[in-house]
KOLGU-4560 file (N, C-alpha, C; in nm, 3 decimals, padded with zeros to 5 digits):
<recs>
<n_xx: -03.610 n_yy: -03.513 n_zz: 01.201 ca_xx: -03.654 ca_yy: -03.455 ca_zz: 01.326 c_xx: -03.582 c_yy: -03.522 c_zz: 01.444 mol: A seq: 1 type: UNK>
<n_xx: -03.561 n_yy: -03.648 n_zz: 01.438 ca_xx: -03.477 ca_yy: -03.744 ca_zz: 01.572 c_xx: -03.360 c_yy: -03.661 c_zz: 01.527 mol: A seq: 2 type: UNK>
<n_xx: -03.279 n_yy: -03.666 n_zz: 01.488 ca_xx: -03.142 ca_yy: -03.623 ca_zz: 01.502 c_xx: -03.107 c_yy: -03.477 c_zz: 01.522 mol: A seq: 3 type: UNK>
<n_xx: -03.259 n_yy: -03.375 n_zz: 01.475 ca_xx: -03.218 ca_yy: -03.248 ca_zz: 01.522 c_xx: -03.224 c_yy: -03.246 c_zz: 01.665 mol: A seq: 4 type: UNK>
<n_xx: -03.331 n_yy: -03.361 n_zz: 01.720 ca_xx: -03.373 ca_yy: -03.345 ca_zz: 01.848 c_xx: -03.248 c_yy: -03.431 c_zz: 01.886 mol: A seq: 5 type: UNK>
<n_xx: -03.152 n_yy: -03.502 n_zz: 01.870 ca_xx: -03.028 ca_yy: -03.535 ca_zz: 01.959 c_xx: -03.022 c_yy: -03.657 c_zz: 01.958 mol: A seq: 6 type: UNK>
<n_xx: -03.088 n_yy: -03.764 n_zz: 01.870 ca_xx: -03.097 ca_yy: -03.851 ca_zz: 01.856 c_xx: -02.958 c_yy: -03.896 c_zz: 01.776 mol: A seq: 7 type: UNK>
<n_xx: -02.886 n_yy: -04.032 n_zz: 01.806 ca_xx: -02.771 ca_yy: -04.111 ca_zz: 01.720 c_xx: -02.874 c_yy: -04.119 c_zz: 01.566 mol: A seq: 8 type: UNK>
<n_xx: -02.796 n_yy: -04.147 n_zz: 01.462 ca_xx: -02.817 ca_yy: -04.204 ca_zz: 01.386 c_xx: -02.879 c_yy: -04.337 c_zz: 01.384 mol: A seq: 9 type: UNK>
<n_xx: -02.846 n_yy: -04.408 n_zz: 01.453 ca_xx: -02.927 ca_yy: -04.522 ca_zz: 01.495 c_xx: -03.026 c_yy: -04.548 c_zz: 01.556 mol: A seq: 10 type: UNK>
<n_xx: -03.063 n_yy: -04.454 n_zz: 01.670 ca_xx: -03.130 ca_yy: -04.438 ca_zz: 01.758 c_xx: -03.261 c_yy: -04.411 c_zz: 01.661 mol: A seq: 11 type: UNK>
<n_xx: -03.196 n_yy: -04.291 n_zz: 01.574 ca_xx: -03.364 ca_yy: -04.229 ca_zz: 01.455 c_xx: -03.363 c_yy: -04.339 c_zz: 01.348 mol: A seq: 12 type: UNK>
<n_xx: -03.295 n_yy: -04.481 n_zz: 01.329 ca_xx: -03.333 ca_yy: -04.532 ca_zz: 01.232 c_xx: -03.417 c_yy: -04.613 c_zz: 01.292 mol: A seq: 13 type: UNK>
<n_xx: -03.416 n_yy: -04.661 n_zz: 01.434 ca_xx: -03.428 ca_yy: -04.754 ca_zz: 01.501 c_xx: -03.594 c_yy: -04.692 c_zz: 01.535 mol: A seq: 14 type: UNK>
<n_xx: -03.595 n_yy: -04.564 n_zz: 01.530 ca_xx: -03.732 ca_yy: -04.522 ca_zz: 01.580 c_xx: -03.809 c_yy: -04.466 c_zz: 01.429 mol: A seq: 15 type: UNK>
<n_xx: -03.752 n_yy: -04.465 n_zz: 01.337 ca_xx: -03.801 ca_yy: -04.433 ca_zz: 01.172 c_xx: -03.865 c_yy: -04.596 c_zz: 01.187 mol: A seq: 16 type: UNK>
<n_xx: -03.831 n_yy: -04.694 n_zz: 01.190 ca_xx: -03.871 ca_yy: -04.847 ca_zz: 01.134 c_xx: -03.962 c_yy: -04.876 c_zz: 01.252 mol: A seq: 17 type: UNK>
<n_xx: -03.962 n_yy: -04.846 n_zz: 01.321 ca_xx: -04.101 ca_yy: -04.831 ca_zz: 01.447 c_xx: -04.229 c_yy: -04.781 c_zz: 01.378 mol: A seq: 18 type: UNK>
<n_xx: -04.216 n_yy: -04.669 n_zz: 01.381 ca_xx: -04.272 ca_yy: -04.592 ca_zz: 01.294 c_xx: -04.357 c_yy: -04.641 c_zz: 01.164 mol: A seq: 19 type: UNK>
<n_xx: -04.207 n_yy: -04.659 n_zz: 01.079 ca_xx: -04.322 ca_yy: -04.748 ca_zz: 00.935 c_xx: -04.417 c_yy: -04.852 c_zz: 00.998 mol: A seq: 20 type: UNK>
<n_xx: -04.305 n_yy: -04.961 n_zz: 01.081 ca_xx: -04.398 ca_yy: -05.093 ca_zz: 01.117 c_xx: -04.536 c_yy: -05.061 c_zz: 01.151 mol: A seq: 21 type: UNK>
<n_xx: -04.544 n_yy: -04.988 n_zz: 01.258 ca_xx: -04.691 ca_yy: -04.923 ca_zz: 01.313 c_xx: -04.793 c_yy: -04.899 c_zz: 01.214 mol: A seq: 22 type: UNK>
<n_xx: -04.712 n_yy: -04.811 n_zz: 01.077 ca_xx: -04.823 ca_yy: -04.767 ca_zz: 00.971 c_xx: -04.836 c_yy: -04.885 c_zz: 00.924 mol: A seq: 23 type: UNK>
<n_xx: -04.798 n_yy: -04.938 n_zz: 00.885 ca_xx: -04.791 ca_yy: -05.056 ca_zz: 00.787 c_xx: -04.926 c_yy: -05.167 c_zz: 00.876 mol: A seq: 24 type: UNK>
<n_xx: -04.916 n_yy: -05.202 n_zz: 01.000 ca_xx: -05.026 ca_yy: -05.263 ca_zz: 01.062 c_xx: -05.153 c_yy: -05.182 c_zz: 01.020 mol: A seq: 25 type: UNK>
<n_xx: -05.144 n_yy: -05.067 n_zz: 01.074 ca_xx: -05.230 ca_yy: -04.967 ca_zz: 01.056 c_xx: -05.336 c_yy: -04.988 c_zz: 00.957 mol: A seq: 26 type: UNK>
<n_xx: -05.244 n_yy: -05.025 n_zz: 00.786 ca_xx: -05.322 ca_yy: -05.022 ca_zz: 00.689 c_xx: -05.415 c_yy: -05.102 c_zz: 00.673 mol: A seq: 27 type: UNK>
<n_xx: -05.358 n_yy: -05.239 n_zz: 00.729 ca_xx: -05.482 ca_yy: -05.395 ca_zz: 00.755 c_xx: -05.602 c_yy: -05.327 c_zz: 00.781 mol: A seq: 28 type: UNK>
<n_xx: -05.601 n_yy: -05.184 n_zz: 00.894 ca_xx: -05.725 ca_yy: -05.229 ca_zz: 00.958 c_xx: -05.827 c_yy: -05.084 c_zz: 00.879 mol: A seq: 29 type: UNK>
<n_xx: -05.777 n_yy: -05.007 n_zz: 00.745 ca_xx: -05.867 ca_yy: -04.918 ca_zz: 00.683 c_xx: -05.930 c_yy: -05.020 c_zz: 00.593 mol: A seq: 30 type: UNK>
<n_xx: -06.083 n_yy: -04.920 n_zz: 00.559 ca_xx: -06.168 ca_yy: -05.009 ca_zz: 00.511 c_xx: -06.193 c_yy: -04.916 c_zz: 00.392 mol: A seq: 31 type: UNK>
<n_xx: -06.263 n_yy: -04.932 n_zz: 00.279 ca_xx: -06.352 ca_yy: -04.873 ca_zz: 00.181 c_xx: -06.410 c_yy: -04.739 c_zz: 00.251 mol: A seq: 32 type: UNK>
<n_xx: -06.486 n_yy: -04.765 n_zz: 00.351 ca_xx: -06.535 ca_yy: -04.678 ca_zz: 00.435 c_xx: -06.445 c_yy: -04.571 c_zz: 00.540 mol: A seq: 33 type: UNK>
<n_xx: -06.419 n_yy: -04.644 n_zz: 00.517 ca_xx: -06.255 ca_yy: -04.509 ca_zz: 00.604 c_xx: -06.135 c_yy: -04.542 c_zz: 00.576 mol: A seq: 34 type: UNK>
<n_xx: -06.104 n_yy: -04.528 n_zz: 00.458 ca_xx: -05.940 ca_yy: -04.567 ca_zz: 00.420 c_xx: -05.837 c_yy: -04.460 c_zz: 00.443 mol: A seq: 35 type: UNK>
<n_xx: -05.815 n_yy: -04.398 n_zz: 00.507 ca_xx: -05.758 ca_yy: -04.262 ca_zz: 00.605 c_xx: -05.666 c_yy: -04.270 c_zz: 00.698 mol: A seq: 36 type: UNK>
<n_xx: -05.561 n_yy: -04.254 n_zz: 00.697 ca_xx: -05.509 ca_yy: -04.272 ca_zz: 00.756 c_xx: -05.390 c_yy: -04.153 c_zz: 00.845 mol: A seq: 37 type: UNK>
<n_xx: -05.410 n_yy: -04.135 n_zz: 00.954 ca_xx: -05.334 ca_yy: -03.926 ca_zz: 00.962 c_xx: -05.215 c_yy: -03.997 c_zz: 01.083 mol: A seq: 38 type: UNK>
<n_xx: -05.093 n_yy: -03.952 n_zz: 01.014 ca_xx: -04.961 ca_yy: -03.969 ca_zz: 01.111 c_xx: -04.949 c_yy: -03.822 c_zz: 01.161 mol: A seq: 39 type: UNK>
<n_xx: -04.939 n_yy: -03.782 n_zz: 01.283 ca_xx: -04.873 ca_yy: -03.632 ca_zz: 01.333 c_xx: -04.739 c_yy: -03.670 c_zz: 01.411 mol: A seq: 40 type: UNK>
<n_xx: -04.649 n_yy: -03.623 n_zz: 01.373 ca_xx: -04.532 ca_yy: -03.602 ca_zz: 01.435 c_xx: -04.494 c_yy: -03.485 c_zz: 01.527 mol: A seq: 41 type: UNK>
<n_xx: -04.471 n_yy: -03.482 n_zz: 01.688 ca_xx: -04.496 ca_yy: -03.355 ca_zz: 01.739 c_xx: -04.314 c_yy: -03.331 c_zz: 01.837 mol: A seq: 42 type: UNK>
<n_xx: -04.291 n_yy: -03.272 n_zz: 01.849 ca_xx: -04.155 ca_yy: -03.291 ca_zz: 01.918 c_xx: -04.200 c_yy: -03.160 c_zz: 01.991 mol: A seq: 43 type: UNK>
<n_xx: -04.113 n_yy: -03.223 n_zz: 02.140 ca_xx: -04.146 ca_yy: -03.119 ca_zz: 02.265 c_xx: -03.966 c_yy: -03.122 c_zz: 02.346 mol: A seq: 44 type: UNK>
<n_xx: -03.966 n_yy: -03.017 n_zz: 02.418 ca_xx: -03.775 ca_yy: -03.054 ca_zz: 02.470 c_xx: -03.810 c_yy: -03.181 c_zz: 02.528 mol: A seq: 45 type: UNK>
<n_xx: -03.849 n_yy: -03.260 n_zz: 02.572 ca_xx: -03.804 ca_yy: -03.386 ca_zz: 02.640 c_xx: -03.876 c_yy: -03.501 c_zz: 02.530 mol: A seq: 46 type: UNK>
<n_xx: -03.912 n_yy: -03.460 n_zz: 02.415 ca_xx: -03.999 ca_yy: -03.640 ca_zz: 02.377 c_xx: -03.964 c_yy: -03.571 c_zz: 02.232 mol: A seq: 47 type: UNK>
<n_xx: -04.046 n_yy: -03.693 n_zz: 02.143 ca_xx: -04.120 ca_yy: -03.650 ca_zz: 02.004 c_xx: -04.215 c_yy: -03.827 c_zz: 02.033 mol: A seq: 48 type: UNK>
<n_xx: -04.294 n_yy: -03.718 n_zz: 02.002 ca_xx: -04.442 ca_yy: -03.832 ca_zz: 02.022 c_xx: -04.517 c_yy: -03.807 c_zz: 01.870 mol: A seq: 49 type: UNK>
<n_xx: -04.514 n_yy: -03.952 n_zz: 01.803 ca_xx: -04.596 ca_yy: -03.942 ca_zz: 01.659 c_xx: -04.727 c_yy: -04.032 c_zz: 01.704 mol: A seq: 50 type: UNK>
<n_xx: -04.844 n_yy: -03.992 n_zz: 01.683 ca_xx: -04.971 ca_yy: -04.032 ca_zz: 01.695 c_xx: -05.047 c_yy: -04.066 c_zz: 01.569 mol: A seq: 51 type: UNK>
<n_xx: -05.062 n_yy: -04.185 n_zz: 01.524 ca_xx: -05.158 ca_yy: -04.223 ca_zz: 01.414 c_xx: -05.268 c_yy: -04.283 c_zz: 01.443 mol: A seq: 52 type: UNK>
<n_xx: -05.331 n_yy: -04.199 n_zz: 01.385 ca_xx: -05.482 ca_yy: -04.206 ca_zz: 01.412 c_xx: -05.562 c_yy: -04.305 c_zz: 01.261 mol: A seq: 53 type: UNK>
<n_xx: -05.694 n_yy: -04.335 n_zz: 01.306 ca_xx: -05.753 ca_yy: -04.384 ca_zz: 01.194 c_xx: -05.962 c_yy: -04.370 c_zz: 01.243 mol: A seq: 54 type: UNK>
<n_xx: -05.990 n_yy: -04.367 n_zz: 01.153 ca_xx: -06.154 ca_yy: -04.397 ca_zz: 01.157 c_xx: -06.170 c_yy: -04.540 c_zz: 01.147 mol: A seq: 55 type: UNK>
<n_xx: -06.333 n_yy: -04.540 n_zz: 01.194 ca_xx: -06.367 ca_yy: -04.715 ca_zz: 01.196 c_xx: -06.344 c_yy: -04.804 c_zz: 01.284 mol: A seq: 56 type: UNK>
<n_xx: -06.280 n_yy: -04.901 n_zz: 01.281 ca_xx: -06.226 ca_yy: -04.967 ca_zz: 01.365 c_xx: -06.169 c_yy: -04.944 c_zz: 01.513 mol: A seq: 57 type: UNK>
<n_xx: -06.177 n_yy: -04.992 n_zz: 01.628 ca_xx: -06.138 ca_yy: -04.943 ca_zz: 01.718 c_xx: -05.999 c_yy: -04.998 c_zz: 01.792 mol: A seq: 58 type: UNK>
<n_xx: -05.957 n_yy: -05.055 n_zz: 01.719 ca_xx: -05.837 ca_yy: -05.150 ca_zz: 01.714 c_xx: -05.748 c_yy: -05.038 c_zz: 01.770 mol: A seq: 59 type: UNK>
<n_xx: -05.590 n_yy: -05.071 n_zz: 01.835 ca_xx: -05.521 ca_yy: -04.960 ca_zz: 01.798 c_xx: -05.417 c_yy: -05.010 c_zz: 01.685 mol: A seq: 60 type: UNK>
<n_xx: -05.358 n_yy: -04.867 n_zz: 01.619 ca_xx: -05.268 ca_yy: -04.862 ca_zz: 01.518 c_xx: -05.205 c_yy: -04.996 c_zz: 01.540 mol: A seq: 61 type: UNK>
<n_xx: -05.115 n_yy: -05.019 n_zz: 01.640 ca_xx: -05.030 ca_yy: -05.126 ca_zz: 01.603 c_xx: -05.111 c_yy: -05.284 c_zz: 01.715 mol: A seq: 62 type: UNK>
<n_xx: -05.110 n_yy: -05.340 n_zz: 01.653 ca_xx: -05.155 ca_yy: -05.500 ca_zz: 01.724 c_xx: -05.109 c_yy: -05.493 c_zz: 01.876 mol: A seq: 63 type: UNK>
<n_xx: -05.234 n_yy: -05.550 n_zz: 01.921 ca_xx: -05.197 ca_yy: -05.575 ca_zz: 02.085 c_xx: -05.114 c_yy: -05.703 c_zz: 02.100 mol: A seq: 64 type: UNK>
<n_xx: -05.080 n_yy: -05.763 n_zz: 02.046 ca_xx: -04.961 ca_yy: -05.856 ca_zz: 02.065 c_xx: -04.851 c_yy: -05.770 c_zz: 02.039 mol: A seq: 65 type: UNK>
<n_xx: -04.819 n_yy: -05.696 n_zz: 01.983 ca_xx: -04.679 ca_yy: -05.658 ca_zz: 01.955 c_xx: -04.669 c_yy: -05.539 c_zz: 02.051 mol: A seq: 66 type: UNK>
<n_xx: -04.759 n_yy: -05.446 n_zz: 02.101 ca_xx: -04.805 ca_yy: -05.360 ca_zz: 02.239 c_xx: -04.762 c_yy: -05.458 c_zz: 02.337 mol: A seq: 67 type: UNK>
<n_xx: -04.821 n_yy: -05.592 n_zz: 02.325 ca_xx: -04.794 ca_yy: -05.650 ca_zz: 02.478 c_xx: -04.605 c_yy: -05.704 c_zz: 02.443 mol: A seq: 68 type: UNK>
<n_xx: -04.610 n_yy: -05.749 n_zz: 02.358 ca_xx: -04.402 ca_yy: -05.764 ca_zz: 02.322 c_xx: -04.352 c_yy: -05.646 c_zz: 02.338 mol: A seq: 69 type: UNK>
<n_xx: -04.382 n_yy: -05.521 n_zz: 02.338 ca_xx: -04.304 ca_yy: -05.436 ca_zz: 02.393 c_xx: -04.330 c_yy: -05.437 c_zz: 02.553 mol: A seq: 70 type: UNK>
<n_xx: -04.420 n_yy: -05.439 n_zz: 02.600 ca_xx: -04.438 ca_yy: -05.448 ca_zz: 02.717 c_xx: -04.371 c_yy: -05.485 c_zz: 02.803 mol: A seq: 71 type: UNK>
<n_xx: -04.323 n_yy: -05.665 n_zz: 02.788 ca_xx: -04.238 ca_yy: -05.735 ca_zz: 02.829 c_xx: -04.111 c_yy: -05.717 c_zz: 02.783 mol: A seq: 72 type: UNK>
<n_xx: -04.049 n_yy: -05.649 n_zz: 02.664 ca_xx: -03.907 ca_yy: -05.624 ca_zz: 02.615 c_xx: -03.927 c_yy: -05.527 c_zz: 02.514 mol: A seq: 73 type: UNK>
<n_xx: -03.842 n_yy: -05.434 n_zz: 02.578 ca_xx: -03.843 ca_yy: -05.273 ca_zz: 02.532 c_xx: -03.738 c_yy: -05.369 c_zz: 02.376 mol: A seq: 74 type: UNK>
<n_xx: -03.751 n_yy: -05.371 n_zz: 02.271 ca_xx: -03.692 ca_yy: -05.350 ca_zz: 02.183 c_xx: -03.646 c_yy: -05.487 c_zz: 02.104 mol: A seq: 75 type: UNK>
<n_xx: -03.720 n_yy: -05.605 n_zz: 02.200 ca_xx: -03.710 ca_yy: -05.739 ca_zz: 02.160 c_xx: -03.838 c_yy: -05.790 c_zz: 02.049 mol: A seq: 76 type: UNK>
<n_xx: -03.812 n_yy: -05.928 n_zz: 01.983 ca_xx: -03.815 ca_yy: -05.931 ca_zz: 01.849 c_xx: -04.016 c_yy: -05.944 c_zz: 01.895 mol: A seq: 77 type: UNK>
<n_xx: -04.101 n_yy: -05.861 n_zz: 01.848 ca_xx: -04.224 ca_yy: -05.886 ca_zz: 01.875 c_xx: -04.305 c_yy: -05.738 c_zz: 01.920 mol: A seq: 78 type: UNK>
<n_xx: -04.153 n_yy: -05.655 n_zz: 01.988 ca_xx: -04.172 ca_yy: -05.527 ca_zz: 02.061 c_xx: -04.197 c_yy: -05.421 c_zz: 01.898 mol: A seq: 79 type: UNK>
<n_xx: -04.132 n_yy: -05.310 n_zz: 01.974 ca_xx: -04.104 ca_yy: -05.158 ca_zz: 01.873 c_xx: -03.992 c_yy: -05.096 c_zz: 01.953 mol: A seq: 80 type: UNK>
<n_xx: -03.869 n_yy: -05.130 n_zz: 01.889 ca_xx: -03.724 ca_yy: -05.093 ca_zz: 01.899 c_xx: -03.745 c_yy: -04.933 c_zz: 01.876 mol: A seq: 81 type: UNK>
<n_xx: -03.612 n_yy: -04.890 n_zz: 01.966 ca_xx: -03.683 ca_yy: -04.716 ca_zz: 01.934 c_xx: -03.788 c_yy: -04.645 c_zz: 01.970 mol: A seq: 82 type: UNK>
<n_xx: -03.846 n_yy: -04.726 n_zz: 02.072 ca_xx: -03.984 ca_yy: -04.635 ca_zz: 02.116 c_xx: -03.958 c_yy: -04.658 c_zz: 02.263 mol: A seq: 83 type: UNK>
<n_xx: -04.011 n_yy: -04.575 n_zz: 02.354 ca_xx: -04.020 ca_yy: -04.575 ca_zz: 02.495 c_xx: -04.136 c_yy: -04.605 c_zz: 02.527 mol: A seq: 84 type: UNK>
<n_xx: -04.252 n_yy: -04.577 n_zz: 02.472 ca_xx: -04.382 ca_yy: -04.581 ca_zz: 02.508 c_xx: -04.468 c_yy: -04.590 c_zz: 02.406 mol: A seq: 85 type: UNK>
<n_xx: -04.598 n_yy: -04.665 n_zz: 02.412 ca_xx: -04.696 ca_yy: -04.701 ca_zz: 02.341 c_xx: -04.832 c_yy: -04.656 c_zz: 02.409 mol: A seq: 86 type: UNK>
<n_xx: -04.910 n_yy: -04.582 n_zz: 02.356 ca_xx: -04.992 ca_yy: -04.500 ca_zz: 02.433 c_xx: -05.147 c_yy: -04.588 c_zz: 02.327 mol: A seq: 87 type: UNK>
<n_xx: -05.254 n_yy: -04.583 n_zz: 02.379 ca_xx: -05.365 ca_yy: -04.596 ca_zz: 02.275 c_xx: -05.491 c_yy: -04.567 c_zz: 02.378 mol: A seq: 88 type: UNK>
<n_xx: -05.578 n_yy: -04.517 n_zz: 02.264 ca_xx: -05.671 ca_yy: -04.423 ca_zz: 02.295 c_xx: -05.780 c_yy: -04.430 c_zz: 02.189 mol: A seq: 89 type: UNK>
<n_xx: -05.932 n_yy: -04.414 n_zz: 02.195 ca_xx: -06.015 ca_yy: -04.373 ca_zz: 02.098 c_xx: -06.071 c_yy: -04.271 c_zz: 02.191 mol: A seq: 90 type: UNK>
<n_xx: -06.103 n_yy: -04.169 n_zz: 02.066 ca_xx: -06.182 ca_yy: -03.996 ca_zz: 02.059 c_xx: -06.264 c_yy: -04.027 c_zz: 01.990 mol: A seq: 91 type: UNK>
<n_xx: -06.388 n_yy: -03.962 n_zz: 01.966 ca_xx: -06.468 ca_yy: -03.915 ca_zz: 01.898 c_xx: -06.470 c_yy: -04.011 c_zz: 01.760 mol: A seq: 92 type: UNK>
<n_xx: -06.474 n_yy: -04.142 n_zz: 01.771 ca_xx: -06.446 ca_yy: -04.269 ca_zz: 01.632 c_xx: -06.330 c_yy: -04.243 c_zz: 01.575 mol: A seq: 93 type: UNK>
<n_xx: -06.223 n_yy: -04.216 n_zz: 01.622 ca_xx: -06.084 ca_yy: -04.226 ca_zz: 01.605 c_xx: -06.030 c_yy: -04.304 c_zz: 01.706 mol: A seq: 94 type: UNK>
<n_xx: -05.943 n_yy: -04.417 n_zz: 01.642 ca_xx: -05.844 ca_yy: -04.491 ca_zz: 01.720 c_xx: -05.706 c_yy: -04.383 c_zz: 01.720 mol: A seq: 95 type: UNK>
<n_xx: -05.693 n_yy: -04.413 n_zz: 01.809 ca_xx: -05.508 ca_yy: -04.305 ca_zz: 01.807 c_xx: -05.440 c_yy: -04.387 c_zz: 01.908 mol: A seq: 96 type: UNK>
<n_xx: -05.287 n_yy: -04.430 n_zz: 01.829 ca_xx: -05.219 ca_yy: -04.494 ca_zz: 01.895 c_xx: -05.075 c_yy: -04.391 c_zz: 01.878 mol: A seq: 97 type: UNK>
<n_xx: -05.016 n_yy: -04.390 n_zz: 02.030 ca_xx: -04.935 ca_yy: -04.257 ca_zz: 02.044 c_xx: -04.794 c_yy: -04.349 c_zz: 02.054 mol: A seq: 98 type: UNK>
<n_xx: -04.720 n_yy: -04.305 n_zz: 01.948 ca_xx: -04.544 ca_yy: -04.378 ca_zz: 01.999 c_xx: -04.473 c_yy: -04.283 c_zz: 02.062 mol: A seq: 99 type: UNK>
<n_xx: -04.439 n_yy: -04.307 n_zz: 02.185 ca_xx: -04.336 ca_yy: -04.184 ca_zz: 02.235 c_xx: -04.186 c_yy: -04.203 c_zz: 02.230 mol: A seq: 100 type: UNK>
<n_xx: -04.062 n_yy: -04.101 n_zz: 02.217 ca_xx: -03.918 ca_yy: -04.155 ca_zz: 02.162 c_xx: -03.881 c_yy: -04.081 c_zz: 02.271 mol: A seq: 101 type: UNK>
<n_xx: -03.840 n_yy: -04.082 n_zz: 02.415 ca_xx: -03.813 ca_yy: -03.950 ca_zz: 02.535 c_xx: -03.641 c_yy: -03.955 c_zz: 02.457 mol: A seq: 102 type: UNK>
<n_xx: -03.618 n_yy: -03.823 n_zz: 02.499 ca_xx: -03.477 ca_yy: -03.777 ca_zz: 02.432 c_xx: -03.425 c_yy: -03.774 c_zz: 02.554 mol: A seq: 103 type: UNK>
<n_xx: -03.289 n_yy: -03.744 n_zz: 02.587 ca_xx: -03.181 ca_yy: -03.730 ca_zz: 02.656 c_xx: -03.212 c_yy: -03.893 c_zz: 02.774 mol: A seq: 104 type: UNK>
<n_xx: -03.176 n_yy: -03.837 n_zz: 02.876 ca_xx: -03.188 ca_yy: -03.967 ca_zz: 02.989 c_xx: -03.299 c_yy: -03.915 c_zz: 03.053 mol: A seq: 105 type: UNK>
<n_xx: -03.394 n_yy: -03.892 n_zz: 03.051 ca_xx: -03.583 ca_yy: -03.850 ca_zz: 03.076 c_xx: -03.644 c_yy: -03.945 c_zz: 03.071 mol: A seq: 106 type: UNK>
<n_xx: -03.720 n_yy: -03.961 n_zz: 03.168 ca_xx: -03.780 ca_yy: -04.057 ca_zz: 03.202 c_xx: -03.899 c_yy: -04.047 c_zz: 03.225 mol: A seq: 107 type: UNK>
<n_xx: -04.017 n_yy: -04.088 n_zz: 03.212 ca_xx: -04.181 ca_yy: -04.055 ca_zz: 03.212 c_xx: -04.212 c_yy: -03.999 c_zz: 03.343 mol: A seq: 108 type: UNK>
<n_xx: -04.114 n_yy: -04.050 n_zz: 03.459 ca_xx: -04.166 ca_yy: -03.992 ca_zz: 03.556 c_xx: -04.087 c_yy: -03.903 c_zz: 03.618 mol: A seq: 109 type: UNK>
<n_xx: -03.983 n_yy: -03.847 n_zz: 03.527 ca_xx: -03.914 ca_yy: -03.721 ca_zz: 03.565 c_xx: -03.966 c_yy: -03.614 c_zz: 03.507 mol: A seq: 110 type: UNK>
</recs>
């Protein structure tokens, strides 16, 4: 999906391993009781935003230390290389933590 949407080869590996890392935290925090886990991948002309959600816990998907390392360095060792934005949210006993990848030179507030 990154590379139909215009992404380098690197750029979608760089945002594929974002991606796993996120799930992979993710899994720490399912329980017996909600072991569930739902990735949506959505692509729009300016983004592709994947949102993984979970029950239970209200944590988001990926650790607030590594939320706050991106914070301070888009792509440095602690961050999520390949992502523009880290979104988190709970609905209705769903945690949902949103990775956004903006395509071309787009910018959140263009």
């Amino acid at each position: 999906m990154a590379e139909a949407a215009g992404l380098t080869s690197e750029e979608a590996a760089e945002l594929q391993k974002s991606i796993v890392a996120a799930c992979q935290e993710t899994f720490e925090s399912l329980t017996g009781e909600h072991p569930h886990l739902t990735v949506t991948l959505m692509r729009y002309p300016d983004r592709i935003e994947i949102a993984i959600a979970h029950e239970g816990d209200a944590a988001p998907a990926v650790g607030l230390d590594r939320i706050a390392g991106f914070a301070t360095q888009v792509g440095a060792a602690g961050g999520l290389g390949g992502v523009d934005r880290v979104q988190y949210e709970t609905r209705g006993g769903l945690a949902i933590t949103r990775l956004t990848k903006y395509l071309g030179h787009l910018s959140p507030n263009q």
